[in-house]
C-alpha positions in Angstrom: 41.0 52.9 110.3 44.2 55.1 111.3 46.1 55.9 108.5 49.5 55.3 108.7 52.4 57.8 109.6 53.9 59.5 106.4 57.5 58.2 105.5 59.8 61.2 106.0 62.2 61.7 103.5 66.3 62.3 104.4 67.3 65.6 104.2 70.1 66.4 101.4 71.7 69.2 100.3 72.2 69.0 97.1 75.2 72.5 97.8 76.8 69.9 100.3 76.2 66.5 98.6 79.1 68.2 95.8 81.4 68.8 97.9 81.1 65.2 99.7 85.0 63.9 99.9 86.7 66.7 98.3 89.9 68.2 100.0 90.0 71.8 100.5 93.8 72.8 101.2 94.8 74.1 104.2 98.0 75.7 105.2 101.1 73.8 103.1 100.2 69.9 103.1 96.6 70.1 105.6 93.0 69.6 104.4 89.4 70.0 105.4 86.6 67.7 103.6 82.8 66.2 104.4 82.4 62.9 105.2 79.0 63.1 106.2 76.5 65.2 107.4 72.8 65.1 109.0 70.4 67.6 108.4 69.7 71.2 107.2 68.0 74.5 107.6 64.7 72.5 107.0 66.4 70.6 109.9 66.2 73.3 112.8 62.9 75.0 111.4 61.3 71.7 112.1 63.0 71.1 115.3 61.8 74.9 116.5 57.9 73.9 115.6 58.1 70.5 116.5 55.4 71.5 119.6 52.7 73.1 117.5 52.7 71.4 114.7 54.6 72.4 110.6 53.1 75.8 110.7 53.7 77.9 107.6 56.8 76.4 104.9 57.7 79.2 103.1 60.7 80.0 102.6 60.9 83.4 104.1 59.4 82.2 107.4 61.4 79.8 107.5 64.4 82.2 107.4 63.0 84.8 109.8 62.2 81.5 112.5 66.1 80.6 111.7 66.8 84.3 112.3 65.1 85.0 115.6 66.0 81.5 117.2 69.9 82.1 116.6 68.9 85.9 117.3 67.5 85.0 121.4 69.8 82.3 121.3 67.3 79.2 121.5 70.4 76.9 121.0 68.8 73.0 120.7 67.3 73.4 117.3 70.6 73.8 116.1 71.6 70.7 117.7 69.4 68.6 115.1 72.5 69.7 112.4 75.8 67.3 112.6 78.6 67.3 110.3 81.7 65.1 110.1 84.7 66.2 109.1 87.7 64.4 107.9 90.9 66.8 109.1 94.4 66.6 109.0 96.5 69.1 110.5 99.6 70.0 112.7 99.7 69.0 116.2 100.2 72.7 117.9 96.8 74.0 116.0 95.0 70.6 116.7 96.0 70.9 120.8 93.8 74.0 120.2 90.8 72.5 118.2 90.1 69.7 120.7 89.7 72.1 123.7 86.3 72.1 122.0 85.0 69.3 123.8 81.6 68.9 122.8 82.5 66.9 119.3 83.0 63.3 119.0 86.9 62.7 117.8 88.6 59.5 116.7 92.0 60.4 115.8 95.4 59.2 114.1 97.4 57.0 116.4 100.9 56.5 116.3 101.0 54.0 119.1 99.4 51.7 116.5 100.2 53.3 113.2 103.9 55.2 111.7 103.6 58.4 112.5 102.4 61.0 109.1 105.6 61.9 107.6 104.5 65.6 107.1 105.4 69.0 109.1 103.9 72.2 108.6 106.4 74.9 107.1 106.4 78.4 107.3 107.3 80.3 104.4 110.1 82.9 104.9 107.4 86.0 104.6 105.1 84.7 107.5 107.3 84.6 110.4 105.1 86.7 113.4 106.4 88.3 115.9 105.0 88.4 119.7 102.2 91.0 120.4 103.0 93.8 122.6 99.3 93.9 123.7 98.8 90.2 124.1 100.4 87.4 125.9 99.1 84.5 123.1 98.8 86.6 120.1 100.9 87.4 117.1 102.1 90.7 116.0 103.5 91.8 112.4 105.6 90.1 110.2 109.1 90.0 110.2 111.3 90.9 107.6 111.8 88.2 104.4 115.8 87.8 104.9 115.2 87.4 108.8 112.2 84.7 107.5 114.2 83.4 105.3 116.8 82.1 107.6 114.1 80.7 109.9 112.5 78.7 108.0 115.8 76.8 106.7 116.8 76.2 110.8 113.4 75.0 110.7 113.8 72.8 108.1 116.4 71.6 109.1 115.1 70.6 112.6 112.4 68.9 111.0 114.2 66.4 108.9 116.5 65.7 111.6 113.8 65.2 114.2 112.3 62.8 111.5 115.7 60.7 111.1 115.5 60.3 114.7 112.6 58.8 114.8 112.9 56.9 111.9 115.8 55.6 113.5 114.4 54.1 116.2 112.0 52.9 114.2 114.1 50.9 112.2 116.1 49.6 115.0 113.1 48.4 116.6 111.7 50.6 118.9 108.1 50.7 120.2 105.9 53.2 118.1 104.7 54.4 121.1 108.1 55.5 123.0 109.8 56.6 119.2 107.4 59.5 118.9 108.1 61.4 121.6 110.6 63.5 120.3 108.7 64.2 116.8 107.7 68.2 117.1 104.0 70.1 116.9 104.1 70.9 113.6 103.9 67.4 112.2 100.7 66.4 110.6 97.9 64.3 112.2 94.8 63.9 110.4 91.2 62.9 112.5 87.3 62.2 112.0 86.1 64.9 114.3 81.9 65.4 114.2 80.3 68.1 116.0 76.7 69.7 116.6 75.8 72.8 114.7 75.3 74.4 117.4 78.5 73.9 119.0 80.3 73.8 115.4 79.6 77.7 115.7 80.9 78.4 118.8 83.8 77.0 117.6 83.5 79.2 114.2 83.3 82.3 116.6 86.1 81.6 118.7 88.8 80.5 115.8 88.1 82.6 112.9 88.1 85.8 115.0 90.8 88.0 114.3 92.1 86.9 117.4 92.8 83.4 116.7 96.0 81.8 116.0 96.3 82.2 111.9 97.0 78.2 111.4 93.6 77.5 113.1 92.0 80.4 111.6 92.9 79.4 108.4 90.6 76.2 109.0 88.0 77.3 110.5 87.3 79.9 107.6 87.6 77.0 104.8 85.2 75.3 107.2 82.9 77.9 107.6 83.2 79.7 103.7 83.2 76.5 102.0 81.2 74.0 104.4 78.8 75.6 106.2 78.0 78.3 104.4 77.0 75.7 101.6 74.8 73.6 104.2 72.8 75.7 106.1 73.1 79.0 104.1 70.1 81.1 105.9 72.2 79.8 109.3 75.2 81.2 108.3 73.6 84.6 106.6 72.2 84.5 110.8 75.3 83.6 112.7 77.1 86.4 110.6 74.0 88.9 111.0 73.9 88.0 115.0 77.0 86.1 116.4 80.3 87.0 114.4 79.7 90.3 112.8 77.8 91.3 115.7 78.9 93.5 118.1 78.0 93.0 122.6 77.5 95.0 124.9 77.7 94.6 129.0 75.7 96.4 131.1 78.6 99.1 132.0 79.0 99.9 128.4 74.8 100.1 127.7 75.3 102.5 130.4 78.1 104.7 129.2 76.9 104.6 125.7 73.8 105.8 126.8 75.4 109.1 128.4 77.0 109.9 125.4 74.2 109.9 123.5 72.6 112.2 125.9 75.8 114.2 125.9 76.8 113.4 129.5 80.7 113.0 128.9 80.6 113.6 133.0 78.2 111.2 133.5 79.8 108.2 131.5 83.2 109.1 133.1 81.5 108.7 136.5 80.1 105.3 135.3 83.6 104.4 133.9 85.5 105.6 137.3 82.7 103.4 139.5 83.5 100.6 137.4 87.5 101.0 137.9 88.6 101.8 134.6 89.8 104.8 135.0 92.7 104.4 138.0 95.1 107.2 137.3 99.0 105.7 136.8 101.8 107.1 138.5 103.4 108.2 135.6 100.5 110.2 134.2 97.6 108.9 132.4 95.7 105.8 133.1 96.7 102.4 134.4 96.1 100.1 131.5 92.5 98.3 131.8 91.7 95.0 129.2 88.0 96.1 129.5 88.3 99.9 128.7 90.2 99.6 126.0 88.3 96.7 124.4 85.4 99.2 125.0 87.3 102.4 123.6 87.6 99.9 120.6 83.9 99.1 120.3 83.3 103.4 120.7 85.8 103.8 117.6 83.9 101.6 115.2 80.7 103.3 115.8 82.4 106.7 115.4 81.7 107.4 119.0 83.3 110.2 121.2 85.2 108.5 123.6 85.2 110.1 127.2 88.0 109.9 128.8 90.2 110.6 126.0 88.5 114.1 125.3 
């Protein structure tokens, strides 16, 4: 007689399962909390040996199969992991977080509903200025009196933006045609459930230095306080591997390897085939995106670069 299959418990965390429905703050009136989840580091382990059978379950193997999966980037165990999030947050940051296509979102509507009568504020020391370097980035600060006097015309804006639309509102019109005027920084809040895979992709992208701060803000209470309580020995990888890592093209393997040999010449010769090294009119070199990300890369190793010798 065939015994029958052996009932498979659900996995919990019991790290997540405290946090299930709390708020973490974000930014001056945003949050972040868990609303659910599915699976765990147990999760993608089992997914990985799914073809041979459990093999070993310790603990340590567990975390080196975790570590070399994320480590050659065998993506689909990672898939088995979801988690669903509850966020709200201002419309210019949330334009960026659904160019993430690969979660399922069902958001706040103001064609059906009032529209959240909250705007994100910036407080007079965080005005940014525009990077020299970078079309979409931020630079420093500006001073606290200039701040100061921003964030009152913003304030300003804001409430009168809001009495317009409460306005029409009250005189009757259509949700959906009164809301066009409302600006980007006012609140919407959404369910939005992703992969784990995916969810750190997105991780990588917005809480690099390079990201906007209001989205970076979230997606480093997501990752600090979320993830890092689900799927710890992921996240001890995906720091190891993915965001504290550093890449590499096949031009830069090259160059670095002619330093170490000593071969300034050579690596030059590798960086002038490649076209970084086109002299300007002016003197020096024509700005390139890709040598001086590179001359960056050479800097943190405490590497001699090249063509600056």
């Amino acid at each position: 007689m065939e015994s029958r299959p052996e009932k498979l418990p659900r996995p919990g965390v019991p790290a997540l399962d405290e946090i299930l429905g709390r708020a973490f703050p974000v930014l001056d009136d945003g949050l972040v909390r868990v609303v659910d989840y599915m699976g765990d580091d147990a999760a993608i382990v089992q997914a990985a040996r799914v073809s041979y059978g459990s093999g070993t379950k310790k603990t340590s193997d567990d975390r080196s199969l975790i570590r070399y999966l994320l480590r050659h980037r065998h993506t689909t165990p990672f898939e088995m992991c979801s988690l669903k999030l509850h966020v709200r947050v201002p419309m210019d940051a949330w334009r960026q977080w659904i160019r993430h296509r690969t979660a399922s979102i069902n958001e706040y509507s103001t064609r059906y509903s009032v529209a959240i009568n909250s705007a994100q504020q910036t407080a007079g020391d965080q005005w940014r200025t525009q990077a020299v370097d970078n079309k979409q980035g931020s630079g420093s600060f500006l001073d606290r009196d200039t701040g100061t006097i921003l964030s009152a015309s913003e304030k300003a804006h804001q409430d009168s933006t809001r009495k317009l639309y409460q306005d029409r509102i009250d005189q009757g019109v259509a949700r959906e045609q009164a809301r066009k005027d409302l600006p980007l920084c006012t609140y919407t809040e959404a369910y939005w459930k992703m992969d784990l895979h995916n969810l750190l992709h997105f991780l990588a992208l917005r809480m690099d230095s390079h990201a906007q701060k209001e989205i970076r803000d979230y997606a480093t209470v997501i990752g600090q306080e979320i993830v890092a309580r689900w799927v710890p020995m992921t996240w001890e990888a995906f720091h190891d591997y993915r965001f504290g890592a550093m890449y590499f093209s096949r031009i830069e393997s090259g160059i670095i390897a002619a330093i170490g040999k000593g071969e300034a010449e050579e690596a030059n010769t590798l960086a002038k085939a490649a076209g970084w090294l086109k002299p300007a009119r002016n003197g020096g070199l024509v700005p390139n995106r890709e040598r001086l990300e590179f001359s960056e890369k050479l800097r943190q190793l405490n590497l001699q670069i090249p063509w600056e010798q």
